[in-house]
C-alpha positions in Angstrom: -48.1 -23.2 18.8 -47.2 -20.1 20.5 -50.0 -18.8 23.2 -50.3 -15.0 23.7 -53.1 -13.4 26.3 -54.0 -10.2 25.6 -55.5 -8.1 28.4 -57.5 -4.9 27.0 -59.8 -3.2 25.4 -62.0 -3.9 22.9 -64.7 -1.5 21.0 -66.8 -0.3 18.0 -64.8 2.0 15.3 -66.9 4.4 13.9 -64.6 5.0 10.8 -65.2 8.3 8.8 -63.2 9.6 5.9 -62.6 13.2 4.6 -60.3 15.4 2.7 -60.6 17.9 5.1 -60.3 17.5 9.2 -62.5 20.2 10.5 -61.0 23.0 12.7 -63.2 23.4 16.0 -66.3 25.1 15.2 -66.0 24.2 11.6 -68.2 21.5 9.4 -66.9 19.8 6.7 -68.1 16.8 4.3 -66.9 13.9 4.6 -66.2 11.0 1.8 -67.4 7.9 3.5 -68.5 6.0 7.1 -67.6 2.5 8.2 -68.7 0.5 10.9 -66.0 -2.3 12.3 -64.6 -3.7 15.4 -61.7 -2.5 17.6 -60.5 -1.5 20.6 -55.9 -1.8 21.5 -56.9 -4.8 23.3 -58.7 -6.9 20.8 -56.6 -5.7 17.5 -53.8 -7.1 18.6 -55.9 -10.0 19.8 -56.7 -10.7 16.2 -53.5 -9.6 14.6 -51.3 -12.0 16.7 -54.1 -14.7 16.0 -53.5 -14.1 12.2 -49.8 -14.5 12.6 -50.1 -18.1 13.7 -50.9 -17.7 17.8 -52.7 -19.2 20.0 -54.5 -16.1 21.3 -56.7 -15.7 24.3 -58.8 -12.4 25.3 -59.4 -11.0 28.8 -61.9 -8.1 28.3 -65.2 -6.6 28.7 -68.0 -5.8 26.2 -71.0 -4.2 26.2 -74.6 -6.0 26.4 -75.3 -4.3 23.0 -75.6 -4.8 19.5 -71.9 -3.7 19.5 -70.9 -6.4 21.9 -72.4 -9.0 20.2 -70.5 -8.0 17.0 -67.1 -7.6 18.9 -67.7 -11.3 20.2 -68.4 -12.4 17.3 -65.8 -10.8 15.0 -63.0 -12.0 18.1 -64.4 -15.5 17.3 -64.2 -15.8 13.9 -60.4 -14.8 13.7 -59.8 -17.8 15.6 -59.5 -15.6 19.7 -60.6 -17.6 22.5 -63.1 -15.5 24.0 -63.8 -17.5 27.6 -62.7 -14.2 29.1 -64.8 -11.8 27.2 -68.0 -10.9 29.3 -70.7 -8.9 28.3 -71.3 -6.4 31.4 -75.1 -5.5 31.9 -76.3 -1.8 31.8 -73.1 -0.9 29.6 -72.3 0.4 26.2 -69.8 -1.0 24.9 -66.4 0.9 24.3 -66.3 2.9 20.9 -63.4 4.5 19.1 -64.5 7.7 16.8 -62.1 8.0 14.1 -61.4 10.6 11.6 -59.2 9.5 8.8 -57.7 12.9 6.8 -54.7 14.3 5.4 -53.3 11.1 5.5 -53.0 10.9 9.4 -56.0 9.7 12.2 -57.8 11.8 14.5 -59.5 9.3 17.6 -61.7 10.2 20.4 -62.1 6.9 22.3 -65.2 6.1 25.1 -64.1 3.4 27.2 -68.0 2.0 28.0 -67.6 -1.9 29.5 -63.7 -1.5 29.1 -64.1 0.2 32.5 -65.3 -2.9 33.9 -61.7 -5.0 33.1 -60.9 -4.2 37.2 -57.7 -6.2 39.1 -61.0 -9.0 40.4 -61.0 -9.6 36.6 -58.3 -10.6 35.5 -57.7 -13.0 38.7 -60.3 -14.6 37.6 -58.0 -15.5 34.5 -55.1 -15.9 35.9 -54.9 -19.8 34.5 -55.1 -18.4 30.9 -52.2 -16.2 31.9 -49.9 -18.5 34.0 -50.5 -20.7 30.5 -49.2 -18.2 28.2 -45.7 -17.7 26.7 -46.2 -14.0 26.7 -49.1 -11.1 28.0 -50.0 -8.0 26.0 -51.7 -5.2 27.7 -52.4 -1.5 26.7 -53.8 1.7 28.1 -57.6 1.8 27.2 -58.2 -0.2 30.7 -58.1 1.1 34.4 -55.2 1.9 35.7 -54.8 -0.1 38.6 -55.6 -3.3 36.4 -52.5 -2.6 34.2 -50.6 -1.8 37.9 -51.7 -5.4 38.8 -51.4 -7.5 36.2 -48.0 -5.6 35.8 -47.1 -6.9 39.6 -48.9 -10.4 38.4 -46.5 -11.4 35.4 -43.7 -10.8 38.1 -44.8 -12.8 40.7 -45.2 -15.5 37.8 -42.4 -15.0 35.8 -44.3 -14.3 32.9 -43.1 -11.4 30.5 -45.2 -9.0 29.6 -45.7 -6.0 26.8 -46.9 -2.9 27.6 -47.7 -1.0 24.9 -48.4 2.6 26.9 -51.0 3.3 24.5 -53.2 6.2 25.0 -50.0 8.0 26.6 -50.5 8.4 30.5 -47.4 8.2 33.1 -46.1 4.9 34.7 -45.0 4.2 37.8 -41.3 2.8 38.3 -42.5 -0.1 39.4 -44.8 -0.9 36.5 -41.9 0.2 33.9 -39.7 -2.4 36.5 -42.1 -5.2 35.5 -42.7 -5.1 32.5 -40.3 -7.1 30.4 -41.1 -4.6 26.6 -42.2 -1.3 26.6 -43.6 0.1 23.0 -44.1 4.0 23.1 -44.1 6.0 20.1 -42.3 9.1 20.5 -45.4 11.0 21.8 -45.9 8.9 24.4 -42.1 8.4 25.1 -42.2 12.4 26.0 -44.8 11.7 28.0 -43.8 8.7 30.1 -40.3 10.2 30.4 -41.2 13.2 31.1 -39.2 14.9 28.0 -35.8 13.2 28.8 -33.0 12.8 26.6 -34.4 9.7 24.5 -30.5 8.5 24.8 -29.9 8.6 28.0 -33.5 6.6 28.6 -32.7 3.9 25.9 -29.8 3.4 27.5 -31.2 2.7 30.9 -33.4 0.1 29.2 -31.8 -2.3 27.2 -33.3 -4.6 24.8 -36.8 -3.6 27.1 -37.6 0.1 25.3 -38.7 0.3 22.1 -39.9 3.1 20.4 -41.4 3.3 17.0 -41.1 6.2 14.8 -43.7 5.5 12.3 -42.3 5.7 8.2 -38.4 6.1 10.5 -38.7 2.9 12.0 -38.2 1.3 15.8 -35.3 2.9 18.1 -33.8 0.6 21.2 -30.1 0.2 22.9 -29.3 -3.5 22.5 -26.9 -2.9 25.8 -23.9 -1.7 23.3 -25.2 0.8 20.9 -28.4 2.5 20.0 -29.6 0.6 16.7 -32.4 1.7 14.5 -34.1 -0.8 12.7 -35.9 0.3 9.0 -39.7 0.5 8.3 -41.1 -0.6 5.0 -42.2 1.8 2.4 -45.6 1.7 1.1 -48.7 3.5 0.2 -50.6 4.0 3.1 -54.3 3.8 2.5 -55.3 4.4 7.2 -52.7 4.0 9.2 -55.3 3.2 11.9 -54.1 -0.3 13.8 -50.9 -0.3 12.5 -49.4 0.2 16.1 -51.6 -2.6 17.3 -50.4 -5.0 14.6 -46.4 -4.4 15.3 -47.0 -4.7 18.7 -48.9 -8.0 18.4 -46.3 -9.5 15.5 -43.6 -8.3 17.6 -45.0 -10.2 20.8 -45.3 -13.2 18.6 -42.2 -13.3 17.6 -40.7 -13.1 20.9 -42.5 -15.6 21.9 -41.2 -17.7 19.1 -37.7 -16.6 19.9 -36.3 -14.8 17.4 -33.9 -11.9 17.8 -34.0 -8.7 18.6 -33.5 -7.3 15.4 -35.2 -10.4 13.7 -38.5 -9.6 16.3 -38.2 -5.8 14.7 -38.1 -6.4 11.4 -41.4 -8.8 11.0 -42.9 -6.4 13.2 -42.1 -3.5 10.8 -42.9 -5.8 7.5 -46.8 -7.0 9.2 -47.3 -3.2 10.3 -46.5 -1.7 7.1 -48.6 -4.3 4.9 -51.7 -3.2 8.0 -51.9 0.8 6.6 -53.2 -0.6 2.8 -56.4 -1.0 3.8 -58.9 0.4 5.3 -59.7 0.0 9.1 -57.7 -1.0 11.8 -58.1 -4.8 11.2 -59.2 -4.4 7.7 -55.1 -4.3 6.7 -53.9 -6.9 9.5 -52.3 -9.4 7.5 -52.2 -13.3 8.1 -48.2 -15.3 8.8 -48.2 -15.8 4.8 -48.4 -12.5 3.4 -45.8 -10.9 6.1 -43.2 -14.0 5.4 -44.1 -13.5 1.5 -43.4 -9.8 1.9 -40.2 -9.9 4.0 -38.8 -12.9 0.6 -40.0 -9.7 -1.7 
């Protein structure tokens, strides 16, 4: 079995639905309210531990009532959760979602994620010197990505960073890291709006950027290839980023190609959006493998 860590966040989504996304200023009614765990980090924790991986978690929670459900939700989808301390006097991190007009609005408060410092993740550096591949996002300090970035390096270890909420990188990070993930808001803003050619072409079979319903854009070091998303009905399209990125991982690890890699990843992320909440949808290795035979 394949063995993933995933460095990151992990928080409470506070889930509400409405016809109608309010302008500033403006109240609205809204259909419905859900409760459920999340957080980058600990999504694709769970969806890579659905797809068959031997998934470890290196993250902070809260020593709340919110905590306590995180750990224990982590647990039951089969996450090693060694490295996932509750930090005293914190809130845990919470995502506030607004599902409407069939997109997501998210304000996210970072709360114990904070705590995930470079100290941290030394102290799990076995769990990562053990894994086939590292997965780490943007809901964490900085300087932790920056070192854990150097870290996989120094080990030889690859690691995925999906830049996820959008803030720059440093050459050296982008240098590091072995796959980058943008969408095409955060490619703007990591690239600082240049031509998305020119860029893929500097970073072959290492840039890969998703394009929602248009599918995933990379150079493959002879010619820019686009491969196909799957069409469904989209119920929240909430995690579906977190879920590509984790099948995506796995299948690297697994050693599949490219394209190959690209195309589960599309298949588990589209089957993610028919239900509601960001793991709600994440689907287990059967229904993906049953869906790409469809």
């Amino acid at each position: 079995m394949i063995k993933i860590a995933v460095v990151g966040s992990s928080s409470m989504d506070l889930v509400v639905t409405s016809a109608k996304r309010p302008k500033a200023g403006e109240t609205v009614l809204g259909d419905s309210f859900i409760t459920v765990p999340g957080g980058k980090g600990a999504n694709q924790a769970v969806a890579a531990a659905r797809l068959g991986a031997d998934v470890s978690m290196i993250g902070c929670v809260g020593d709340d009532f919110y905590g306590e459900i995180i750990l224990e939700n982590l647990k039951k989808n089969r996450v090693n959760t060694d490295y996932v301390e509750p930090v005293t006097g914190s809130a845990s991190g919470t995502a506030h979602i607004i599902l409407s007009e069939g997109d997501n609005s998210i304000i996210v408060v970072k709360g114990a994620n904070d705590f995930i410092t470079p100290d941290y993740v030394q102290k799990a550096q076995k769990v990562i010197e053990d894994a086939d591949i590292i997965m780490v996002q943007q809901e964490i300090p900085e300087e932790t990505v920056e070192y854990l970035a150097e870290l996989c390096k120094t080990l030889n270890k690859r690691l995925l960073l999906n830049p996820a909420p959008a803030r720059k990188l440093s050459e050296a990070v982008i240098h590091q890291s072995a796959f980058l993930t943008p969408n095409e808001h955060e490619f703007e803003i990591l690239f600082n709006g240049r031509d998305r050619a020119e860029v893929l072409t500097e970073h072959p079979n290492k840039l890969f950027i998703t394009e929602g319903k248009n599918g995933v854009r990379y150079f493959d070091g002879h010619e820019e290839k686009v491969v196909s998303s799957f069409v469904v009905e989209a119920v929240d399209t909430t995690g579906a980023g977190d879920t590509f990125n984790a099948a995506f991982a796995v299948a690297v690890a697994e050693g599949k190609s490219f394209d190959e890699c690209l195309i589960f990843a599309n298949r588990a992320a589209s089957i993610s959006v028919t239900k509601l909440g960001a793991q709600g949808g994440m689907p287990h290795r059967e229904e993906v493998e049953r869906g790409l035979e469809a």
